[in-house]
Structures are given as structure tokens and as C-alpha cells.
N, C-alpha and C positions, 0 to 999 in steps of 0.2 A: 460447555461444549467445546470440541476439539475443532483446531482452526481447518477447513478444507478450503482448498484452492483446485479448481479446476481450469483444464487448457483444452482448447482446440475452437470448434468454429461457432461463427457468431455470423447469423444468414437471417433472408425474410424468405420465410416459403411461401410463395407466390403463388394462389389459388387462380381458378378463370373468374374469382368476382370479387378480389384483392388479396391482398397481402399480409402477414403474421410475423412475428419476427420468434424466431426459431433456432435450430441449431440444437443438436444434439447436447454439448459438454454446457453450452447455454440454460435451455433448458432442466436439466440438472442441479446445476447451482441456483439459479434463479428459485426453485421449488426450497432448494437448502437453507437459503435465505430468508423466504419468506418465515419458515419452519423454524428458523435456529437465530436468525436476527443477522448474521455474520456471517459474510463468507470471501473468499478472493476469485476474479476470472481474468482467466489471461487470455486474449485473443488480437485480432490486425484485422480495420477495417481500412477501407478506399478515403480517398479525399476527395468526396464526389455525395450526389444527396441523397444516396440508401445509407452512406454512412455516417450522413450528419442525423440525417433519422433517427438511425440506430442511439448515436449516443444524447441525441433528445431525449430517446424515451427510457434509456438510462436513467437521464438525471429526471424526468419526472416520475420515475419510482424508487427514487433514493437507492439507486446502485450504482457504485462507485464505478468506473472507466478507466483507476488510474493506471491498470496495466493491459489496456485494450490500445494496441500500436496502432498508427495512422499510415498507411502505405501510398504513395504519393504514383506508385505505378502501376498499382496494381487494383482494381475496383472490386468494393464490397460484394462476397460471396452471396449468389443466390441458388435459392430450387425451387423448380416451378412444380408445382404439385398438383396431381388430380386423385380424386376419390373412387376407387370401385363401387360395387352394389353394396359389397358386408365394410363399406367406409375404408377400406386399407388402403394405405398412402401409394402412391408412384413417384417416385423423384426423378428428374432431369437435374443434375446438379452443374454447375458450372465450373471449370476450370482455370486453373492459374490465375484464380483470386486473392485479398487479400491475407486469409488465416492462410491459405499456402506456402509466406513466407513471416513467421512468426520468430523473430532474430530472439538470441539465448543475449539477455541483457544483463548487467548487473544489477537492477532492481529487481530481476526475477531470480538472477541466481539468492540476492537476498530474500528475497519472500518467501524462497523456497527454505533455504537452510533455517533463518529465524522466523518466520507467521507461518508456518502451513506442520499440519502433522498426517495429514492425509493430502492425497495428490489423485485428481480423476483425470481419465483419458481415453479416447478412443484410437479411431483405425484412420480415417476419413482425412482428418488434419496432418497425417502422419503419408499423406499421399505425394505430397513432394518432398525433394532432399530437405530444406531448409526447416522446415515446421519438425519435419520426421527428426533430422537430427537436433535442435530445441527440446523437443518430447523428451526425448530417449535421454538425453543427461541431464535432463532435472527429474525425471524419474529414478534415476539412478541413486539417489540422495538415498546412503544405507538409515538416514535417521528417520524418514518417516512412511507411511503406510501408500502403498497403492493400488485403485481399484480401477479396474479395465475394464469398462464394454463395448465390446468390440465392435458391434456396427457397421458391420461391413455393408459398405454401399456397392453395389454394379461391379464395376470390376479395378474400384481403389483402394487394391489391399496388394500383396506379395506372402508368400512363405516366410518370408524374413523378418517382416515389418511383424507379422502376426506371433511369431515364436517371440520375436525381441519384447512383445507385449507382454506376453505371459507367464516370460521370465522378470519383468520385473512387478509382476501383477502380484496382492498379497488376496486380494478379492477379485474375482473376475464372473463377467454376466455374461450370458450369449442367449442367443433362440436356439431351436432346436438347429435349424438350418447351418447355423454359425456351426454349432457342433458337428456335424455332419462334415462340412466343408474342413473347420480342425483336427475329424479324427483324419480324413483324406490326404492331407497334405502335411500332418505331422507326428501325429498320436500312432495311427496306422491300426488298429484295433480291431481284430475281426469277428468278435464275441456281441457285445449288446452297451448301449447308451453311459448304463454304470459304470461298468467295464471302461469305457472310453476316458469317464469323467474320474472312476479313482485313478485311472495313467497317467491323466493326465494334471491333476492334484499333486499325485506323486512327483510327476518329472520337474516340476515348476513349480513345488512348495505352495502350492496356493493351498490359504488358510480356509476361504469361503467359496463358493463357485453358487453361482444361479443359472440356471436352465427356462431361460422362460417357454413358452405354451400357446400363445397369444388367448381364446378366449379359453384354450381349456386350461389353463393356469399356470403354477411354476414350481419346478423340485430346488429344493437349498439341499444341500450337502456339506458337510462340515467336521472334523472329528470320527469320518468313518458315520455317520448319522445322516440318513435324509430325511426331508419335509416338503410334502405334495401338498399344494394347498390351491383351491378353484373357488372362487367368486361368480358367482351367477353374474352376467354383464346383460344388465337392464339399461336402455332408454340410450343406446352407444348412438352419438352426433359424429365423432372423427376420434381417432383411434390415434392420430399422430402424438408423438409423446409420452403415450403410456408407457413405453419402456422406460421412457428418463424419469417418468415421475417413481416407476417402482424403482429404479438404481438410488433414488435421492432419499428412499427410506430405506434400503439396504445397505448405503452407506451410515445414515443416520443409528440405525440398530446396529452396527457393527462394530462401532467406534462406542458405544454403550453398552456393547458385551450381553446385547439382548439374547435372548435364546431364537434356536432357526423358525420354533413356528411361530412366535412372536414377532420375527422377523416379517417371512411369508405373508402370515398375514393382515401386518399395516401394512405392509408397501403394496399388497395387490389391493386393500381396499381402500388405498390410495389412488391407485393407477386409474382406479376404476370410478372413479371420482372427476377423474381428467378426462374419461373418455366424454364427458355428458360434457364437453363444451368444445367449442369452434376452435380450429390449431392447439397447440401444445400449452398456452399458459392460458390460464383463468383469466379475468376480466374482475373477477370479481375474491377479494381476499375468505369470502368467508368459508369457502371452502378449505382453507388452510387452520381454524380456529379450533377444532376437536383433536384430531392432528397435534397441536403445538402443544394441548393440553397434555396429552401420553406424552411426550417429549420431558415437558418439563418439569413432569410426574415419577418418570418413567425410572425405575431403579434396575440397578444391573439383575440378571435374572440367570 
């Protein structure tokens, strides 16, 4: 399997009857992991005890820390979260926390050049100068692949931040919303959703594009080809997550040259697997066992 490293935030979302530890580009690789055995995360927590937390529970599930920075001014990133009726999350996110200031090291400019062939990222992390400008030149690295979902949280995104995404994006994810919001402020598109997403393929070279749907499902696009694919969502407990669980098999089929509706549909019947338990990771590994089997079965298609 090809090495992926993922960058941006690393939070506990803070429920009214405790706490998860969460984060979008987290989330994500943590699913890859489990999935693929390997992976690298790069993020900056506080020096303070969310962050000694954070990297307890790290090491008591064997995932490595060694490039998650310690920020001695700035305290571990949180979001406090509440549920609607149909389970969908609300975030209050916290500002000028630790992933805010995520410094461009030399152990990451190595990780990137030599350990990583793919490189994941959002919008979120990219909301201060310091993380934003880290992102954007270790994404730049012409040697390997990058996949962007964008995530746009409330109002920590810019025009700039978002084009600079998708320009160096080789796969990129959005919801419908995301889309909506990028034809508005850069596509400009005045025809229909296709329309929007071959312009925008086109101007930005993107190889793969996902469109998600939340429960009505998600379109791949790829080659001039799309693929609609809906999973019936039985027995949903909390809904936070399921986009990073589907990114972390659409990165995984993508880097194995799987076909789009083989794609589509592990990762939403992935997704949809995350939705039947409490915050965004499992508690429990065997939901990850069927999964790892098509992985390490799985032949290019």
C-alpha cells in the first residue's frame, strides 16, 4: 500500500454528556490505519491536559505522535457539538488553537519528500496564516498525489484559501453545499451541477472529484464517467464522521486504481457503518475486518 500522511486538526468534540476525540484530517487517517496498518499524521496540540489526553490515547492505540507538535501558547483545539433530530452535527469551533499554528519543519519537509505518496487536507486547518501557509508547500511537492476535502466549517474558509486547495488537489471531495458555495465564488457556472464539476475538473486538473449527498448518497466523476451510488441508512446513532470515513476509502480505491463504482460503493458502505456508533471512530476494531479483507484482496480493476 502507498504511504499517505495526512495534515490539519486533531480536537475532542465535546458532546453535552462528554467528549470524542475527533477532527476531520484525524479522523481520516486514523480509519486508514486501521485499514492499511500505516500511515503518517501531522498536527500541534496545547501543553495543557486535552493534549496530554490526546496523545495518551494515541499511544494506547498504537499510533504514532511523532509529528503531532506541542504548542506551549496556544491550547488543544476543541468543538463543542450538539445533535439535531435527523443526528447532524452543529459545531462551535474554537479559535487560535494549537493546529492553527502547525510550523513547516524539517522532519516534515522530510516526510513529505521521502515517506508519503499521497498527502490529505482540508480547509479548517488552513484558517490561519501559519497552518495555511505549512499546507500549501508541503502540498506543493510535484512528486506526490493530493486529495482535498474541503470541509468548510461557518465562516473559516476565503476564495483564496479554496482555489489554492484545488489547484493543488489531484482528488477532491465536497457535499453538495461545498459545491454550491465553489461554483459561487469561483467556477461561476450557470447551467447545472455537471456542468459546475466538468469546469471545474477541468480548470484544476482534478483526476477524481466526489460530490457527496449525505443520506441520499454520492456521484464519482472521473475520466468524463460518473457513478451515483445510495445506501439505504439503517439504525444512524450520529452521523459525525461519515464524510472522513467515506474520504479514507476513496482515498484507499484511488491509490489502487479501483474502478469509480467500486469506489462509491466501499466507501459509502463504509460510511455507513460509522454512522451506527457514537462520534466519528469505532470503539470497537471489528467493524474495520471485512473492509481490510477487499483491501488486501483487492486487485486493480
Amino acid at each position: 500500500m502507498k504511504k499517505i500522511t495526512s495534515f490539519g486538526e486533531i480536537l475532542f468534540d465535546v458532546y453535552p454528556d462528554g467528549k470524542k476525540l475527533g477532527g476531520a484530517p484525524f479522523n481520516f487517517i486514523y480509519h486508514i490505519i486501521k485499514l492499511t496498518g500505516k500511515a503518517n499524521f501531522v498536527s500541534r496540540v496545547g501543553n495543557d491536559q486535552n493534549g496530554d489526553e490526546i496523545l495518551q490515547i494515541l499511544k494506547d492505540r498504537e499510533i504514532s505522535s511523532e509529528f503531532i507538535q506541542i504548542d506551549q501558547n496556544h491550547k488543544t483545539g476543541v468543538a463543542k457539538t450538539t445533535l439535531n433530530e435527523k443526528k447532524i452535527p452543529d459545531f462551535i469551533i474554537e479559535e487560535n488553537v494549537a493546529y492553527d499554528f502547525i510550523e513547516l519543519t524539517d522532519p516534515l519537509k522530510k516526510l513529505i519528500s521521502q515517506n508519503t505518496d499521497c498527502f490529505y487536507f482540508g480547509t479548517l486547518a488552513q484558517r490561519s496564516e501559519q497552518s495555511r501557509n505549512t499546507v500549501q508547500k508541503l502540498a506543493a511537492d510535484p512528486n506526490i498525489k493530493c486529495i482535498c476535502d474541503l470541509n468548510i466549517r461557518q465562516n473559516y474558509y476565503t476564495p483564496e484559501t479554496i482555489e489554492q486547495s484545488l489547484s493543488a488537489a489531484d482528488v477532491l471531495k465536497l457535499n453538495e453545499q461545498e459545491l454550491e458555495l465553489v461554483n459561487k465564488l469561483i467556477i461561476k457556472s450557470e447551467v447545472n451541477k455537471t456542468e459546475t464539476v466538468e469546469k471545474m475538473m477541468r480548470i484544476f486538473n482534478i483526476e477524481l472529484l466526489c460530490v457527496t449527498k449525505g443520506s441520499s448518497g454520492a456521484i464519482l466523476y472521473k475520466d468524463g464517467q460518473e457513478n451515483y451510488y445510495k445506501i439505504k441508512n439503517d439504525k444512524v446513532v450520529d452521523t459525525v464522521g461519515a464524510g472522513d470515513a467515506y474520504a479514507s476509502m476513496l482515498c484507499i480505491g484511488y491509490l489502487m486504481n479501483w474502478s469509480i463504482e467500486k469506489i462509491n460503493k466501499l466507501a459509502s458502505e463504509f460510511a455507513n457503518e460509522i454512522i451506527k456508533v457514537k462520534g466519528a471512530l469505532p470503539e470497537d476494531d471489528t467493524v474495520y475486518q471485512s473492509f481490510k479483507k477487499i483491501i488486501m484482496n483487492g486487485k486493480n480493476d
